[in-house]
C-alpha positions in Angstrom: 53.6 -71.2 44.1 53.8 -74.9 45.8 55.0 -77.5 43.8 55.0 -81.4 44.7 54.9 -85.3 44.1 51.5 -86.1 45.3 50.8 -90.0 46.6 48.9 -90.5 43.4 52.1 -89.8 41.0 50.6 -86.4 39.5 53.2 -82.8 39.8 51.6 -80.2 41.3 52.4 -76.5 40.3 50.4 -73.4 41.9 50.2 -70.0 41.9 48.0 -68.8 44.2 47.0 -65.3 46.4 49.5 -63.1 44.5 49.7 -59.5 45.5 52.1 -57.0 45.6 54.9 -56.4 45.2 55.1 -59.2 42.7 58.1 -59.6 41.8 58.8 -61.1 45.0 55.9 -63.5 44.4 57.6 -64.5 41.0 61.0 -65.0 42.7 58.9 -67.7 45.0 57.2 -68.8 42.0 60.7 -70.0 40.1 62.0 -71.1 42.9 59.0 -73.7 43.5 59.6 -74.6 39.7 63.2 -75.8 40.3 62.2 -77.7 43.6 59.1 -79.3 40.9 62.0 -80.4 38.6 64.1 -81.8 41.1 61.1 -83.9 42.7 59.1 -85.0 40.2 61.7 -86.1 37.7 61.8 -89.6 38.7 58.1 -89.5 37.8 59.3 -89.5 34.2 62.6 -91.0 34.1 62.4 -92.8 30.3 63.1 -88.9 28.4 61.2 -86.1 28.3 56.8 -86.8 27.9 54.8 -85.5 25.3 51.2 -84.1 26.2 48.3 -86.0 25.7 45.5 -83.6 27.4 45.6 -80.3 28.7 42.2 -79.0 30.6 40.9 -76.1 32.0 39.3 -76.4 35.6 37.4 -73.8 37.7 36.5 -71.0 34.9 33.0 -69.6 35.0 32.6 -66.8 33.8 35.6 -66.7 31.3 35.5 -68.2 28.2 37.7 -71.1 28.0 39.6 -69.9 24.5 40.4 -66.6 26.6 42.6 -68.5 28.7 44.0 -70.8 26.5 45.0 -68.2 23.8 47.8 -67.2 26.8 48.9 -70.7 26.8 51.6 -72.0 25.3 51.4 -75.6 26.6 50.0 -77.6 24.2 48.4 -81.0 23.1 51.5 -83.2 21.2 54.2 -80.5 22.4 57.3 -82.2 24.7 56.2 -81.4 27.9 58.6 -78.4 29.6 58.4 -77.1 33.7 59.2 -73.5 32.4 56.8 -73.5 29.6 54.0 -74.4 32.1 55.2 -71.8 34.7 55.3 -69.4 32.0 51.7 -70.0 31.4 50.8 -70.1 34.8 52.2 -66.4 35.2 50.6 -65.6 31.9 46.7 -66.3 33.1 46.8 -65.2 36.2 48.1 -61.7 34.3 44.8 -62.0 32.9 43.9 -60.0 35.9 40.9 -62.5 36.0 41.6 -64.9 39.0 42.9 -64.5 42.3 44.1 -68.3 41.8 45.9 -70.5 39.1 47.3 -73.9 39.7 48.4 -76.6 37.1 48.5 -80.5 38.0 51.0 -82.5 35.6 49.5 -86.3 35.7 51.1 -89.1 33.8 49.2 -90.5 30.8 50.2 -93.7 29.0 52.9 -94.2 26.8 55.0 -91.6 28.4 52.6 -88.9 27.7 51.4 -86.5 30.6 48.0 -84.9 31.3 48.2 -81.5 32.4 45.5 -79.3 34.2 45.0 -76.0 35.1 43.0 -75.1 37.9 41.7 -71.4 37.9 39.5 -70.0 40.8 38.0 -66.2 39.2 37.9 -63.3 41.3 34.2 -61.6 42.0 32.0 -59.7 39.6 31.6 -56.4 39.9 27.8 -56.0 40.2 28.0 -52.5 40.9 29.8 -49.2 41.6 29.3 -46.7 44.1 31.2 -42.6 44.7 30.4 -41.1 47.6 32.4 -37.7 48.6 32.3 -35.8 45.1 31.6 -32.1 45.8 34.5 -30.5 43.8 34.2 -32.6 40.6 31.6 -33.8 39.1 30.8 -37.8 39.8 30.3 -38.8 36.3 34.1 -37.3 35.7 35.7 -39.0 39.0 33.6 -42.4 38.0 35.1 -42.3 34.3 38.4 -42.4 35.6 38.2 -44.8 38.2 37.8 -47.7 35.3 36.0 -49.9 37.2 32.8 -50.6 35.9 29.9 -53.3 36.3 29.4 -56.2 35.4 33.1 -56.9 35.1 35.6 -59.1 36.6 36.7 -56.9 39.9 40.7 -56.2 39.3 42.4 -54.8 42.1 45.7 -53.2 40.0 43.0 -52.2 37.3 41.0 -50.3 40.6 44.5 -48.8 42.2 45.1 -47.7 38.7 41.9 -45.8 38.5 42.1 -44.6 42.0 45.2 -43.1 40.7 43.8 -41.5 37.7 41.3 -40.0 40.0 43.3 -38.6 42.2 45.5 -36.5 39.5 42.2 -35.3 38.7 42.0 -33.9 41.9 45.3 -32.7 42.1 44.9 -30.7 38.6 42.2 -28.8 40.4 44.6 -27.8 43.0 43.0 -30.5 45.9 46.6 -32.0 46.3 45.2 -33.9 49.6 42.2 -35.4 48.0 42.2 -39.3 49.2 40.1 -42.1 47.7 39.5 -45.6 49.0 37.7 -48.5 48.1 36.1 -51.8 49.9 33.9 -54.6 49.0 30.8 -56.0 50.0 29.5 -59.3 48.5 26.3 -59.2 47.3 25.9 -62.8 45.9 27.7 -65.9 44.6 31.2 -64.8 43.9 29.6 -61.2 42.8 30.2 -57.4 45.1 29.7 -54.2 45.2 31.7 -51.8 45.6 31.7 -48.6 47.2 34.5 -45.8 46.5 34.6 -42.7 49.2 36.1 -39.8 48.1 37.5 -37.1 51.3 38.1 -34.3 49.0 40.2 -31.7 51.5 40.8 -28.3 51.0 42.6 -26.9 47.7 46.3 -26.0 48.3 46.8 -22.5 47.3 49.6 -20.6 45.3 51.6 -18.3 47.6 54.0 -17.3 44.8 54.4 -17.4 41.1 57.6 -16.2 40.7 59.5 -15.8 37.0 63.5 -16.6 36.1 64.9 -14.7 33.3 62.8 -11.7 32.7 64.6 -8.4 31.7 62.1 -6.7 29.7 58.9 -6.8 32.1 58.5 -7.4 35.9 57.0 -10.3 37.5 54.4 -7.8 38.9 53.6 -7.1 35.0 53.8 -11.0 33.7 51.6 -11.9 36.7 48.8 -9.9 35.3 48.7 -11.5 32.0 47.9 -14.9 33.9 44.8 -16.1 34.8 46.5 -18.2 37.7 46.3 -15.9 40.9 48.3 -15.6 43.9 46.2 -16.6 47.3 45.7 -13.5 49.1 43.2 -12.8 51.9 39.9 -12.7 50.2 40.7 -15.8 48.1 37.9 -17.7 50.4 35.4 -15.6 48.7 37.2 -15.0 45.0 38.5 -18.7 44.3 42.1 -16.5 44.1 45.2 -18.9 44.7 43.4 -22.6 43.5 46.2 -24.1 40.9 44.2 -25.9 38.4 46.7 -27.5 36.1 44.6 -26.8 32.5 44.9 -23.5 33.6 48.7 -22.8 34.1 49.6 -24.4 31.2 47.2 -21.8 28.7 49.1 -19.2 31.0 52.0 -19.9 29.7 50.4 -19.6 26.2 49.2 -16.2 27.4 52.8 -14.9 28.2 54.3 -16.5 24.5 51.6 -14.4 23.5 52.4 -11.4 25.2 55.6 -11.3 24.3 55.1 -12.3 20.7 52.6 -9.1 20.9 56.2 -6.6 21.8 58.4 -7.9 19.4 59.7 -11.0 21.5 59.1 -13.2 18.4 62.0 -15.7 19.4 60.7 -16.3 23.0 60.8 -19.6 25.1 58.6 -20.1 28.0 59.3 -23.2 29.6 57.2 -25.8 31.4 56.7 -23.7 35.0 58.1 -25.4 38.1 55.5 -26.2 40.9 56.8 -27.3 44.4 54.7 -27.4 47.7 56.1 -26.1 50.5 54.8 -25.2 54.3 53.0 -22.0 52.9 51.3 -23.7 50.2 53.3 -24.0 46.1 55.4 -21.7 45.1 55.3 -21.7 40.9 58.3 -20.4 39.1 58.4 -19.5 35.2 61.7 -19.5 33.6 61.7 -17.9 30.1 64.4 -16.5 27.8 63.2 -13.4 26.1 65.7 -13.4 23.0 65.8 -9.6 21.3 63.3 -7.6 20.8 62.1 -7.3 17.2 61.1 -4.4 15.1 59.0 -4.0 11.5 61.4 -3.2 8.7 59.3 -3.2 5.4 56.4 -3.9 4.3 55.1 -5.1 0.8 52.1 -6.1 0.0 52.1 -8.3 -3.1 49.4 -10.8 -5.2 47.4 -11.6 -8.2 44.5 -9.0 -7.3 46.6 -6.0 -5.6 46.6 -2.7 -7.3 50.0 -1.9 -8.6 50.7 0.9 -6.2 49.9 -0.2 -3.3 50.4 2.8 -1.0 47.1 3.1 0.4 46.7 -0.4 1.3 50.1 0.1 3.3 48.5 3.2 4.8 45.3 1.2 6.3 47.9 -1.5 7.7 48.4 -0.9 11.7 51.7 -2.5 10.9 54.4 -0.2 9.6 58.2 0.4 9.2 60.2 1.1 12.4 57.3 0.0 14.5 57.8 -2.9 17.1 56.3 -6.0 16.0 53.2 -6.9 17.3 51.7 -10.5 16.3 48.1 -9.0 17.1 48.4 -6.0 14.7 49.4 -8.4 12.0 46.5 -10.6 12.8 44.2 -7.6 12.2 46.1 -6.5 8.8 45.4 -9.9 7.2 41.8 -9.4 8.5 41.3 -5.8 7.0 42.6 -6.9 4.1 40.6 -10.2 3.5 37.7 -7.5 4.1 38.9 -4.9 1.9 39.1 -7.5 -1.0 35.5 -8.8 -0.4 34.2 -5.2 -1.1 36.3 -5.1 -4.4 34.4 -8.1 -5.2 36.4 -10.9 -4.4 34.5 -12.6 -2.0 36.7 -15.8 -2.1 40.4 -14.0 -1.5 42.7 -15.0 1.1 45.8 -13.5 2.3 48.7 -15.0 4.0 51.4 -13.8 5.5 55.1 -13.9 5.4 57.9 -13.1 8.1 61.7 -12.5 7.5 63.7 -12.3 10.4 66.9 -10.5 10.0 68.7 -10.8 13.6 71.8 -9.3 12.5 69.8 -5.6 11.5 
């Protein structure tokens, strides 16, 4: 921001070109606001003005109300330095212009004009992805943000280039790189062109678990879809770390233990570091006891009162370790036992005690 009192009497604030890092740039910008203060007050030396105009300069493609809904500098207000460099910080956050300045003119009977000057930054005419070969381009151009025929933002298009990038790194293409550049095309309009150098996935050397007493990590590894790279992954696809992926593993091993009696398992979030052989995943879980089926009962409004041969169908019985896929089947040969007594509309739920202390 420059600020000064030009030959003609009229304060001049400005912010203009700001990039980041910005807080640095707003540090500049308060600063220029005090130096305003100290040499324009003489311009209004009877008490503070009142604001007989303010105007909007520059703006072509966005609506004038758009930029005065951030304002807080208003018509018949006392005229304030802090309230006008507020709004100065407050349209160019707009993310619409590349530069905002405000001229503070005096008006008659102590009253001030003030003017903000706006120059917009290019329209996006349109948008361009070369390099996609592991993703599809309609996924890598959704997250990118930018689209056309809207006012080019360049933290709105790092953002997206961010967003794209995870994309790639959920896949297991941890090197992927994306850039952008402009080309003008017309008046105050580009196009712009993202390229996309994709790499090659980094592989998992070693999954790896942390707390496991009742299986071995030979064992757990098997129940995971997520491979460890080995020398025919070239060909098999064996070692990629897609990030959907790992995390329904680690559904897969609550699962399996849930399915031997591990009902009070906890499989945490898995740890994933890179290192010079490729990442390394490790799986921490606590397995809790091991549980075991101490009665059953089967009860409700349309079960026989002896219900010994229903118990006898059940793959779940008395001294048996629990297994959440046995139950699962119960309720089903149940539901389907009751359909062929004739009622079609039964349900059956279940219920689980725990008794820890047994």
């Amino acid at each position: 921001m420059t600020s000064a009192a030009e030959p003609d009497g009229r304060a001049k604030t400005a912010a203009q070109g700001v990039s980041p890092p910005r807080r640095s740039a707003w540090g500049a910008l308060l600063a220029a606001a005090v130096a305003l203060a100290a040499k324009a007050g003489p311009l209004f030396a009877q008490g503070e003005p009142s604001i007989a105009r303010v105007a909007i300069e520059g703006n072509v493609r966005v609506e004038e109300d758009a930029i005065r809904v951030h304002l807080r500098t208003q018509v018949g207000q006392p005229f304030a330095r802090d309230t006008l460099d507020r709004d100065i910080r407050a349209v160019y956050a707009m993310g619409f212009f590349d530069q905002v300045d405000a001229d503070v003119s005096p008006a008659p009977e102590n009253h001030v004009a003030v003017t903000f000057r706006v120059k917009e930054r290019p329209l996006v005419r349109a948008v361009k992805v070369d390099g996609t070969k592991k993703l599809k381009r309609e996924e890598v151009e959704a997250a990118l943000k930018v689209r056309p025929h809207t006012i080019l933002d360049p933290e709105k298009a790092r953002q997206g280039i961010e967003a794209a990038k995870k994309l790639y790194v959920d896949k297991g293409y941890l090197d992927a790189e994306i850039a952008y550049r402009t080309a003008a095309v017309g008046e105050n309009e580009v196009d712009l062109f993202y390229t996309v150098k994709e790499e090659g996935p980094v592989r998992v050397t070693e999954v790896a678990f942390e707390g496991n007493r009742a299986f071995s990590a030979r064992k757990l590894r098997r129940v995971m879809q997520t491979r460890e790279k080995w020398f025919l992954s070239v060909i098999t696809g064996a070692g990629i770390l897609n990030k959907d992926v790992l995390r329904t593993d680690m559904e897969r091993l609550t699962a399996f233990y849930y399915d031997h009696g591990y009902v009070t398992v906890k499989v945490d979030e898995p740890r994933v570091e890179r290192r010079d052989d490729g990442l390394h995943v490790t799986v921490k879980i606590e397995e809790g006891d091991q549980y075991r089926v101490g009665e059953v009962t089967v009860v409700g409004s349309n079960v026989p009162a002896d219900t010994t041969k229903l118990r006898h169908d059940l793959g779940t019985a008395p001294g048996d370790v629990f297994k959440a896929s046995a139950l699962r089947e119960d309720v089903q040969k149940l539901t389907e036992r009751l359909s062929d007594d004739g009622y079609a509309f039964a349900t059956v739920d279940t219920q689980t005690d725990m008794h820890p202390e047994e």
